[in-house]
Phi, psi and omega in degrees: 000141199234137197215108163245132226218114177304095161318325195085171178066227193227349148235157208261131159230145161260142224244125155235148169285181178331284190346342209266358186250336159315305168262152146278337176216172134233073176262155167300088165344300214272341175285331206048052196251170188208150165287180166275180167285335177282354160292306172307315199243025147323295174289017178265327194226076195327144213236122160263115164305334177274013201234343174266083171275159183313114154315178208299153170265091177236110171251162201297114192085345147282173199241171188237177173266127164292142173281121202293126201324335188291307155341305177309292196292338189277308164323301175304275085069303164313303196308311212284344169241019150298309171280350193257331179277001155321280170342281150344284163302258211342299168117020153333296192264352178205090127356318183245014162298107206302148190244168149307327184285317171304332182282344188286325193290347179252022172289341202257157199270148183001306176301327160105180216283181178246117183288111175134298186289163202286135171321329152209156226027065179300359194241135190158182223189122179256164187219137150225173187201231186205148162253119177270096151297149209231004181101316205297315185319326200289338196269339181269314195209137169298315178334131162252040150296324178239026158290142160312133143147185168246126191261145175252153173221166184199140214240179188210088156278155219196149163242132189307156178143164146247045176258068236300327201278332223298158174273142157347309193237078167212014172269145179270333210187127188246140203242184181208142187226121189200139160198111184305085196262118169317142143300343188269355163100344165264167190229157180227131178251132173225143179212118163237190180225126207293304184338085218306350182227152145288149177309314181223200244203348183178178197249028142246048130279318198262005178270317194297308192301333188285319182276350191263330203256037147247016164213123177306310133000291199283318168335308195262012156255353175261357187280318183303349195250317203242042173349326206281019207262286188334351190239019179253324162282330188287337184285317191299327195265323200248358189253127222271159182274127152258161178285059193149130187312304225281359184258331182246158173264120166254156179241105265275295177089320174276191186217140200228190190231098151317103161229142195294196169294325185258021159079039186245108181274156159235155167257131194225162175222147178227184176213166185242113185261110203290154174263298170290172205244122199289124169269078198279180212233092188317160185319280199297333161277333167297334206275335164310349215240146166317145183301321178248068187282307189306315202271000169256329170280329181274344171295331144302322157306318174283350192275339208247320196194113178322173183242134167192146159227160170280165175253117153264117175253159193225133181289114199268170188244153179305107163110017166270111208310139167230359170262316179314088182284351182252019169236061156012105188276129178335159177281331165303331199286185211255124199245148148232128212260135199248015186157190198213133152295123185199100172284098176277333190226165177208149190197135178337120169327292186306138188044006179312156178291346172269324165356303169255018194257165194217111170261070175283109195306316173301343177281110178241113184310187189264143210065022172199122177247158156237169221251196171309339189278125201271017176289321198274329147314318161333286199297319183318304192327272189326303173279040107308310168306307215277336180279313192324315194288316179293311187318274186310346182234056198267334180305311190276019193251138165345180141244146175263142168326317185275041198046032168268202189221130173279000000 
């Protein structure tokens, strides 16, 4: 979320999260909007408005105002740390400093990326519907998303991976990509996962892991380092598949920050809690079913009867890990259900309404921030890369019969 924002008094700053150092941009994928560059290396430097005097005059015969040095030096001074923090993202002055390109590059497989497609959970299908809020949120959070009414949306399921081709059910983990929209024009973007944990614990644990599980070698010195790996793999190996997106629960995993009206925060994590009741599917009957199996059952479905879940948020307690996504919050803590998700219509990725959305965890309405867990910048960075990368590489992307792109 980009915030360029008048302090008052004479001087200006623009204000960014964590993410900035991360990224290069956060502009909207679907708006295709971009900051300049002094918006991006702004927020380094304060601008004192009294250091800008009116500049030359030039009329015949008349004299001009010299431009004054303190200016000059404020300027000068703006540029030089403008290029080192260039520098700096760029990954320039520390080489082994993990960047956004690097963590995208090690998602993708051996083979290298499927061009045109998101670096990861290149495979889904979109759908829109409505978000019903019921009010209960508003006790939480100022968003006005979670005011009583109905909000539109438009979503993405998905399976991890970067292969566009993978079969359904040779997927380890299945996603939910959303984004809720205001009339007033803000938006709360979420991309989650059925997974009750995360793989690691902060994004260079998960750079290690992504580079450690392509070496049998590296994998089993690094589990020896990250324990926390094991109850993730273990989730990944023993948990049963259901038949069907309209069946699972996703969950945020990372942890954000709610604040009401009267400027009170809580740290929360939520989930989208299926309405229908989950049928899992044994291995081996999973391994029978057409590859594109999730996406020909909900499209029957929906076809038949919207799809919904609830939104459940769950309150964290004083002293629960909250930068931590592989650490579980107790069962006890305190939920609340603030609305219902409801998928009406669903349709083919190629020329589809999600096709061009960036579900960046960081795009947030006003009263939900994010919180200590360095993940969901992590992550902005990164599907920054990834649209950038599909963008330039839109010639490789599928055609839809009437020519289109996905």
């Amino acid at each position: 979320m980009l915030i360029a924002q008048d302090c008052g008094g004479n001087s200006t700053f623009l204000e960014y999260p964590a993410a900035n150092l991360w990224s290069y941009t956060h502009a909207d994928e679907h708006e295709g909007l971009r900051p300049t560059f002094s918006e991006t290396y702004g927020a380094l430097i304060p601008i004192d408005r009294r250091n800008f005097q009116e500049m030359v005059v030039a009329d015949s015969g008349g004299t001009s105002n010299p431009f004054p040095l303190k200016a000059v030096a404020v300027i000068g001074a703006t540029i030089s740390v403008a290029a080192i923090a260039f520098a700096y993202t760029a990954g320039w002055l520390t080489p082994h400093r993990l960047t956004p390109t690097r963590l995208v590059a090690a998602l993708q497989p051996s083979q290298g990326p499927a061009l045109g497609h998101r670096r990861n959970h290149a495979k889904g299908i979109c759908f829109t519907g409505m978000f019903d809020a019921n009010g209960n949120g508003s006790e939480l959070s100022r968003a006005k998303m979670l005011e009583h009414g109905q909000y539109a949306v438009v979503g993405r399921f998905n399976v991890a991976g970067g292969d566009p081709k993978i079969s359904y059910g040779m997927a380890a983990v299945r996603g939910l990509g959303i984004r809720i929209m205001s009339p007033d024009g803000q938006e709360w973007r979420s991309a989650m996962i059925d997974a009750p944990v995360f793989a690691a614990p902060t994004p260079e644990a998960f750079f290690e892991f992504l580079t450690a599980s392509k070496d049998p070698n590296g994998f089993k010195q690094y589990s020896s380092m990250h324990p926390e790996i094991l109850t993730f793999i273990s989730w990944v190996k023993g948990h049963g598949r259901n038949e069907s997106w309209t069946e699972d629960q996703f969950n945020s995993l990372d942890s954000f920050v709610f604040i009401d009206r009267s400027g009170a925060e809580r740290v929360v994590r939520w989930s989208f809690i299926p309405l229908a009741k989950p049928v899992t599917v044994a291995a081996q009957e999973l391994a029978k079913l057409d590859s594109n199996f999730l996406e020909e059952d909900i499209i029957q479905r929906v076809s038949v009867a919207p799809a919904r879940w609830d939104l459940v948020i769950t309150v964290a307690n004083p002293g629960d890990p909250t930068s931590d996504p592989t650490r579980a919050w107790p069962a006890d803590r305190r939920t609340v259900s603030v609305g219902t998700l409801t998928v009406r219509q669903v349709e083919p990725e190629v020329d589809g309404p999600c096709r061009d959305i960036n579900f960046d965890p960081a795009v947030l309405p006003a009263g939900i921030t994010t919180s200590d867990d360095p993940f969901p910048a992590a992550r902005s960075a990164a599907y920054r890369v990834s649209y950038d990368s599909r963008l330039a590489e839109s010639s490789h992307y599928p055609q839809s019969e009437t020519g289109g792109k996905q």
